[in-house]
Backbone as JSON, one array per atom type, in Angstrom:
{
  "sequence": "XXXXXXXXXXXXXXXXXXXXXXXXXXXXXXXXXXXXXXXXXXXXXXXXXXXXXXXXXXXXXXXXXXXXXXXXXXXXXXXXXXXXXXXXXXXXXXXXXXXXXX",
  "N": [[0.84, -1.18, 0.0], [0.48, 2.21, -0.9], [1.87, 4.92, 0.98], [-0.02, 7.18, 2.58], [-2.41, 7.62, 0.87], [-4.66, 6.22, 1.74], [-7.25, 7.88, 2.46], [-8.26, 8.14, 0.25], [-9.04, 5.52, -0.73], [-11.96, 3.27, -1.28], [-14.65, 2.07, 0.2], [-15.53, -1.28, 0.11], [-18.43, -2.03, 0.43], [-19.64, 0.26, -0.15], [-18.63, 0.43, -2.87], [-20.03, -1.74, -3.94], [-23.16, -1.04, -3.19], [-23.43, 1.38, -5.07], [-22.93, -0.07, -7.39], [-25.09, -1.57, -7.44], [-27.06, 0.35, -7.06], [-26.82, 1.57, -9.96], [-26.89, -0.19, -11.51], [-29.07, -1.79, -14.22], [-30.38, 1.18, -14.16], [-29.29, 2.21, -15.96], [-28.42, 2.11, -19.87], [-26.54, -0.96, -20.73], [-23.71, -1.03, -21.68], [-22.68, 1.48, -20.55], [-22.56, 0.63, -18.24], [-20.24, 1.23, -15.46], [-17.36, -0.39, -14.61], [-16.59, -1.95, -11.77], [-13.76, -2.21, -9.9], [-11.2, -3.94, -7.46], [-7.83, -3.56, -6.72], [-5.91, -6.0, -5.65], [-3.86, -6.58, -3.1], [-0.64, -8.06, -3.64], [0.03, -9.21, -5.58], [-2.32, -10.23, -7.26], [-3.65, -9.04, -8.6], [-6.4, -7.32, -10.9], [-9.76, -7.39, -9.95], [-13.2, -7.9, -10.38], [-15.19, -5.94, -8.23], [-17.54, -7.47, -7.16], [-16.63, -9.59, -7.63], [-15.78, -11.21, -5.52], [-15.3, -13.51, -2.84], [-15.71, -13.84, -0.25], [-16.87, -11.28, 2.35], [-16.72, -9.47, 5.24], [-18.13, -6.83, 6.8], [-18.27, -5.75, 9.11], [-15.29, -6.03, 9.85], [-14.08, -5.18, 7.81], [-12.85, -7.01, 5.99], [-12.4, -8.74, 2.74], [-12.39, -11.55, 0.66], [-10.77, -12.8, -2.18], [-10.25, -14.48, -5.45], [-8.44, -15.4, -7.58], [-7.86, -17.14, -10.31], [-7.42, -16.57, -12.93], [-4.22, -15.98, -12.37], [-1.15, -17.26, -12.1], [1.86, -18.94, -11.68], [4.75, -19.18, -8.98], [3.47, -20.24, -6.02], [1.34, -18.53, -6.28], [-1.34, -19.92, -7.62], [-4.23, -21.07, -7.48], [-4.44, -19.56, -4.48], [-6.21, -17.4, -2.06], [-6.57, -14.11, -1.94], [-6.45, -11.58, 0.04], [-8.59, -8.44, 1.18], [-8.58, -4.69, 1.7], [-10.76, -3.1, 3.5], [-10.7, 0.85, 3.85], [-9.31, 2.37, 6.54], [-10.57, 4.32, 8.08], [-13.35, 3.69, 7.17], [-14.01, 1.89, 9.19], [-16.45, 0.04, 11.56], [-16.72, 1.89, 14.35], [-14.17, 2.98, 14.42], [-13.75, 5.63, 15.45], [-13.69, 7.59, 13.99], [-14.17, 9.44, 11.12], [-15.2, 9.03, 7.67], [-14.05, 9.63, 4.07], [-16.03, 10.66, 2.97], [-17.25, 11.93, 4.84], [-19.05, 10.79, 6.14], [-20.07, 9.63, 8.94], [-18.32, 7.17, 10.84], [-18.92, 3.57, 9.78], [-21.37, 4.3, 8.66], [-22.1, 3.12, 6.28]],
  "CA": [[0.0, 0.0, 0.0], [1.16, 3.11, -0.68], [1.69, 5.84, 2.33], [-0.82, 8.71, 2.35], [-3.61, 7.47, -0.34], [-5.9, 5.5, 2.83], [-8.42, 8.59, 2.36], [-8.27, 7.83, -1.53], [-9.87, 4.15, -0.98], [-13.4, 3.25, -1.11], [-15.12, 0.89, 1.62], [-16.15, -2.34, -0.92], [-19.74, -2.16, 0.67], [-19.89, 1.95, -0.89], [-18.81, 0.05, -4.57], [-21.46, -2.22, -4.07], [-24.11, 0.07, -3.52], [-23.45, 2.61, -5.75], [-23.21, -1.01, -8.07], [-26.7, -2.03, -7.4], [-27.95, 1.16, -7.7], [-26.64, 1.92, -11.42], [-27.27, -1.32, -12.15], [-30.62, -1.46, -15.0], [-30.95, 2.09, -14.96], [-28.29, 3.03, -17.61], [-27.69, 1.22, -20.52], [-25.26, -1.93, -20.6], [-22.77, -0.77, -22.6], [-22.31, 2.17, -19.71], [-22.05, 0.34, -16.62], [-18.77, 1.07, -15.48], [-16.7, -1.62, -13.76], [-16.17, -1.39, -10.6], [-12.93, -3.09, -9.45], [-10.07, -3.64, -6.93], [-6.87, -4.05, -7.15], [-5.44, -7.03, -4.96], [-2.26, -6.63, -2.96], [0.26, -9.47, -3.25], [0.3, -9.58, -6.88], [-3.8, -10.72, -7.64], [-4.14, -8.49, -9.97], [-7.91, -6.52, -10.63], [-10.89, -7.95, -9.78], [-14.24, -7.13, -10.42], [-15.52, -5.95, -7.3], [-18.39, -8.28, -7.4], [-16.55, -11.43, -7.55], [-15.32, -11.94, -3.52], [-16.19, -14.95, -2.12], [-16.49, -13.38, 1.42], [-17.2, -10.1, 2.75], [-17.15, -9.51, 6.37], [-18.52, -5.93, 6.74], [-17.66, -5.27, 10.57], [-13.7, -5.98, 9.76], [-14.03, -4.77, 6.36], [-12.15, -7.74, 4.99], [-13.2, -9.41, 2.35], [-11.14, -12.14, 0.34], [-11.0, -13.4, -3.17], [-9.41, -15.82, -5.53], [-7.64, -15.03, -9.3], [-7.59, -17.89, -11.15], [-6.34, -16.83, -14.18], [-2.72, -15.78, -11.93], [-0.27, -18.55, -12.23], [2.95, -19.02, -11.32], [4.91, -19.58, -8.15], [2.8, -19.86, -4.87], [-0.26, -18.13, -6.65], [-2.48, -20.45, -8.42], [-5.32, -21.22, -5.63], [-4.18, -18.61, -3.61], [-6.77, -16.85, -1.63], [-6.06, -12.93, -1.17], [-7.85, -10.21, 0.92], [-8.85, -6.93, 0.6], [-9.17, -4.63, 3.76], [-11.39, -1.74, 3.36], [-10.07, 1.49, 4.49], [-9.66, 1.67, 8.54], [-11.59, 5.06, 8.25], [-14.54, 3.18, 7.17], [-14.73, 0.98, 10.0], [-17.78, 0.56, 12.58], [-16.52, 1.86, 16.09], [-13.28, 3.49, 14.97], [-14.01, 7.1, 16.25], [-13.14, 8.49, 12.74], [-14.98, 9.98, 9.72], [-14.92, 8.75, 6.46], [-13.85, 10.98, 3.63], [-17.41, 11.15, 2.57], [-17.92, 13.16, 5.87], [-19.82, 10.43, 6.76], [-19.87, 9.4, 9.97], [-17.67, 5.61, 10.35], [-19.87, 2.73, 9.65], [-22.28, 4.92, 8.17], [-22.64, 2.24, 4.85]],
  "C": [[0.88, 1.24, 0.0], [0.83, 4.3, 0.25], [0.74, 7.11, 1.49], [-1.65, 8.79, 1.23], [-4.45, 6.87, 0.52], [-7.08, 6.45, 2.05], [-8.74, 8.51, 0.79], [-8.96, 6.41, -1.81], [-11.01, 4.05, -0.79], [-13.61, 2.34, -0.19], [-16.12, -0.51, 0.22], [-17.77, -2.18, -0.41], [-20.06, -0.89, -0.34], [-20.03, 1.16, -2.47], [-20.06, -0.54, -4.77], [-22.94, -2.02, -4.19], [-24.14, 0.78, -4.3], [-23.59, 1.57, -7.39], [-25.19, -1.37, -8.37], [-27.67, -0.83, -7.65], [-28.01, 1.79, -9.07], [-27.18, 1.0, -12.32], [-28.89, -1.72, -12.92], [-31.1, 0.1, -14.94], [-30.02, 3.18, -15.71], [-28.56, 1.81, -18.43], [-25.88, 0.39, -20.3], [-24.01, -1.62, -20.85], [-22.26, 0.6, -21.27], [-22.39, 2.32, -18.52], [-20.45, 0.41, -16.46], [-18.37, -0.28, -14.42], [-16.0, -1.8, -12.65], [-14.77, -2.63, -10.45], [-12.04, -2.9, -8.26], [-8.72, -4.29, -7.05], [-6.12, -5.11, -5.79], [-3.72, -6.38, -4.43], [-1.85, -7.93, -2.92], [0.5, -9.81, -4.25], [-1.09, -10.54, -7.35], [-4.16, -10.01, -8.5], [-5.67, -7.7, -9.58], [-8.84, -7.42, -10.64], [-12.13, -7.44, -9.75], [-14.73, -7.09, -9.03], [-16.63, -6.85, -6.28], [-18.08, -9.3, -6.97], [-15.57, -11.36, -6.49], [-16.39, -12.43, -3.63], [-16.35, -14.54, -1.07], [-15.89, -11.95, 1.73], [-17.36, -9.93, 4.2], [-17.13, -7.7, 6.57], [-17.95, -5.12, 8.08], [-16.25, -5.34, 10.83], [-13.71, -5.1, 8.47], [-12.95, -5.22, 5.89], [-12.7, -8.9, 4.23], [-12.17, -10.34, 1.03], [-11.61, -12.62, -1.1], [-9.98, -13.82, -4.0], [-9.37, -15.45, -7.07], [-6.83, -15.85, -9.89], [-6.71, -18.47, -11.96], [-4.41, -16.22, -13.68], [-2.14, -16.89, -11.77], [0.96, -17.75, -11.91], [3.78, -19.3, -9.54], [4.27, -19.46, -7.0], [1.15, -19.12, -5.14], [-0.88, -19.06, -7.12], [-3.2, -21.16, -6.94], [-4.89, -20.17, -5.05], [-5.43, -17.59, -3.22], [-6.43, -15.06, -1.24], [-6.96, -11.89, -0.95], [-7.78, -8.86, 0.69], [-9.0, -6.48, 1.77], [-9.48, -3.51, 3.16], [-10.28, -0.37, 3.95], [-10.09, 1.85, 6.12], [-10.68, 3.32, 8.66], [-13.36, 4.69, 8.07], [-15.25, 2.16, 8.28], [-15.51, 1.06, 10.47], [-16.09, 1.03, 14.02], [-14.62, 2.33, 15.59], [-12.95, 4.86, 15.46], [-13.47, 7.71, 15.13], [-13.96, 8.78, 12.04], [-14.89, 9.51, 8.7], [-14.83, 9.85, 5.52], [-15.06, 11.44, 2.58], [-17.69, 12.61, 3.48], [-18.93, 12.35, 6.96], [-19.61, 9.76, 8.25], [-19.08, 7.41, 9.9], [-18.73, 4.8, 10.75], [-21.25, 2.61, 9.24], [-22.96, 4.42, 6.62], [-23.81, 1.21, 4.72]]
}
């Protein structure tokens, strides 16, 4: 991760929503694609496809297939929301919104 971009990350629950709500009322062709990018060398993933989501850690883990090579293929890797988004950490999000406010 790089230092001093935290307030630059989204909370995966926010993509999701803002997913479901675009979702059928644009045309297909101008849904954009929500994604994230994996640390550890996983590459992008559509935001969509995690296998688990735990909302109250805000970690949520998923699995990139098509990555091969040493130690990756199967490899499970996680995503951690930003720690401003958490429930209960006495911070703000850079919405403004209050934390846990998704």
């Amino acid at each position: 991760m790089v230092k001093g971009v935290e307030d630059l990350r989204t909370p995966l629950q926010t993509i999701l929503d803002l997913e479901c709500q675009l979702r059928g009322s644009i045309a297909g062709f101008l849904m954009p694609q929500f994604v994230v990018d994996l640390p550890g060398g996983g590459g992008k993933r559509l935001a969509s496809s995690y296998r688990t989501y735990d909302r109250n850690t805000g970690v949520s883990t998923f699995v990139a297939p098509a990555v091969k090579g040493k130690d990756k293929e199967d490899r499970v890797y996680e995503y951690y929301d930003p720690l401003a988004s958490l429930p209960g950490d006495g911070h703000t999000a850079a919405s403004g919104a209050p934390a846990g406010g998704r």
